[in-house]
C-alpha positions in Angstrom: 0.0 0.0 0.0 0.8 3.1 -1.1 2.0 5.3 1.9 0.7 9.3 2.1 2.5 12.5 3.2 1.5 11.7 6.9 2.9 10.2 9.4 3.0 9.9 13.3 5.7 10.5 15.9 6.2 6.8 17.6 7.4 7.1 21.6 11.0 5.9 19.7 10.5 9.3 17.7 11.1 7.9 14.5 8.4 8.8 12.4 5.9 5.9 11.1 4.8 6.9 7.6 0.2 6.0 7.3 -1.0 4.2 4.1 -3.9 5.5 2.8 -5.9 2.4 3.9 -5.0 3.5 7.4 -5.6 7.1 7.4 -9.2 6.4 5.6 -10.0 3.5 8.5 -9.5 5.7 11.5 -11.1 8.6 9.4 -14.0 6.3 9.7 -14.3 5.7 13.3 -13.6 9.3 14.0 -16.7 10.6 11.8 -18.8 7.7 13.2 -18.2 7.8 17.0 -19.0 12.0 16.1 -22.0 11.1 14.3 -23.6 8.7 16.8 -22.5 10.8 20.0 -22.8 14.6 19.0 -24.7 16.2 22.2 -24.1 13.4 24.5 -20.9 14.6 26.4 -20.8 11.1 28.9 -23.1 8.5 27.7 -21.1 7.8 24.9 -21.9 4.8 22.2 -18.9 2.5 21.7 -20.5 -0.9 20.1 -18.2 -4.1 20.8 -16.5 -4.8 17.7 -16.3 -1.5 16.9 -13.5 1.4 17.2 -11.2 -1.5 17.4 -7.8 0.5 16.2 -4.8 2.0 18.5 -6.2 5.8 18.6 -3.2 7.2 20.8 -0.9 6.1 18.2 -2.4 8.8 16.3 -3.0 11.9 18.2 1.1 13.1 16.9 -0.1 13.1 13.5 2.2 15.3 10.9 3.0 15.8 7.4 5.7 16.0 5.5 4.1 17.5 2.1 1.0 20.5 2.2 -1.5 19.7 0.1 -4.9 20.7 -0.6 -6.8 18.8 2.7 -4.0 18.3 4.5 -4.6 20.5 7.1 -7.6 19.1 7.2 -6.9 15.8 7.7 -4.8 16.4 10.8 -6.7 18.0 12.4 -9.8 15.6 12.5 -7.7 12.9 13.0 -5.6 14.5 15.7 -8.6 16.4 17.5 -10.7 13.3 16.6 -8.6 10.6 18.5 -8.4 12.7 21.2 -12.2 12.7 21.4 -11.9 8.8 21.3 -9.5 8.9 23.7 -11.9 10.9 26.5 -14.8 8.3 24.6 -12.5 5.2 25.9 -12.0 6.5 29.5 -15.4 7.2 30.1 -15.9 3.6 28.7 -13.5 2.4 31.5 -15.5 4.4 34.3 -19.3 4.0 33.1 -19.5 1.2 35.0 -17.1 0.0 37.5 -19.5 -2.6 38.5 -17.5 -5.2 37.1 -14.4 -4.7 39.3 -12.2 -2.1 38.5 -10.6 -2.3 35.3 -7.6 -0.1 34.4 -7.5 -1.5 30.4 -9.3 -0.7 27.2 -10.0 -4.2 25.0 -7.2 -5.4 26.8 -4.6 -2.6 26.5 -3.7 -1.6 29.7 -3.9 2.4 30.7 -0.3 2.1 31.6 0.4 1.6 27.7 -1.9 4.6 26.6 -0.4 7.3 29.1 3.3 7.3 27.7 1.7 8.8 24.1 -0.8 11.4 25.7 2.5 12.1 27.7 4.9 13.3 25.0 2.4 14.4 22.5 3.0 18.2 21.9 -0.2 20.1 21.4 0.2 23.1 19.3 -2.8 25.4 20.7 -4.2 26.2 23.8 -7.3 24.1 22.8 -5.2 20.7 22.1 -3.1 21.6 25.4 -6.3 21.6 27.4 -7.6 18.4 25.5 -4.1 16.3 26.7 -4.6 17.7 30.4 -8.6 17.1 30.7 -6.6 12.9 29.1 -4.0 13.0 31.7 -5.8 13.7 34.5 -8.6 11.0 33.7 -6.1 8.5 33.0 -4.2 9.0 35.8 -6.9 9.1 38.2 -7.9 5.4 36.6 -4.2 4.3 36.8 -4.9 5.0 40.7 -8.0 3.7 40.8 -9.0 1.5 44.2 -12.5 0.6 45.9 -12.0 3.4 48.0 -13.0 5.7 45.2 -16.3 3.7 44.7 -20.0 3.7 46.9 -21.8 0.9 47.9 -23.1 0.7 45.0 -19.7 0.1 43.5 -19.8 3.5 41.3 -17.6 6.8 41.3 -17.8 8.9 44.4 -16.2 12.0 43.4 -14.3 12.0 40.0 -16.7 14.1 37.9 -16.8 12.4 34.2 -19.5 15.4 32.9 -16.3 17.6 32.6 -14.3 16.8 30.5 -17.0 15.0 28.5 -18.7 18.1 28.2 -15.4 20.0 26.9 -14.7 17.3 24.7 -18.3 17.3 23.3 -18.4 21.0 22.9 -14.7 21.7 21.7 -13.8 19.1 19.7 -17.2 17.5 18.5 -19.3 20.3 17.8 -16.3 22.5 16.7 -15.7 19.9 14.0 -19.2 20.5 12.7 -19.8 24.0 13.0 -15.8 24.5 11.4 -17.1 22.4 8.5 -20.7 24.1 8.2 -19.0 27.6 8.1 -16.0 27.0 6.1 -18.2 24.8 3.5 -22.0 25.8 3.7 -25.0 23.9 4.3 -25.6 20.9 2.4 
């Protein structure tokens, strides 16, 4: 496959060059999990089987070459896996029920922090994105029964905030960026 002008910045930092097949798949998850969960900042819809791909690989997305939607391109699917990232920690916390589980589909948190760490936002709004991640992810890297009722849900972490920021900010920005820089259908 045919690789584009895009790449992402590994935690070795050497750059891993994205086919087209690549960038077009998590494209796809990105304009689906906005679709289906526009307006809901923290009952998010994640079906099992879907959103299946690595999504903090991808927040250090660059290019090498401008071109006509590049710009574009980054920044949905940087802004967009961020979104996914917030969408897969409150998937982790919805229901701690089960026992408290510190993985997404068997990753471990422990993996995901390292790449929310060294990513480098480059605006305020991005910066504020990475500390709403860091702070949720840490807080479930901690995570003990302590921080759970009787009832065996969260006592204090508050999930509406940064799922609200991330609805408003990143989801509805993407659509309201689109509507005014392209029109109404």
């Amino acid at each position: 496959m045919k690789a584009t002008h895009f790449y992402v910045t590994e935690l070795s930092g050497n750059r891993r060059w994205l086919t087209y097949e690549e960038l077009y798949k998590v494209r796809k998850d990105i304009l689906l999990y906005f679709d289906d969960n526009i307006g809901e900042p923290v009952s998010i819809l994640m079906p099992a089987g879907a959103f299946n791909m690595d999504y903090w690989k991808y927040i250090s997305i660059n290019f090498d070459k401008e071109w006509a939607e590049t710009e574009r391109y980054k920044r949905l699917i940087e802004e967009g896996c961020l979104a996914l990232l917030n969408a897969i920690t409150l998937e982790i916390l919805e229901e701690p029920i089960n026992g408290i589980i510190k993985a997404w589909r068997k990753v471990s948190v422990d993996e995901i922090i390292p790449y929310i760490t060294q990513y480098t936002p480059n605006n305020e709004k991005l910066k504020t994105a990475q500390s709403h991640l860091l702070r949720t992810f840490h807080f479930i890297q901690q995570l003990a029964p302590s921080d759970l009722d009787e009832f065996s849900m969260l006592k204090e972490f508050d999930l509406s905030i940064a799922g609200k920021w991330f609805d408003t900010h990143i989801v509805q920005d993407y659509y309201k960026w689109n509507l005014k820089k392209y029109g109404a259908p």
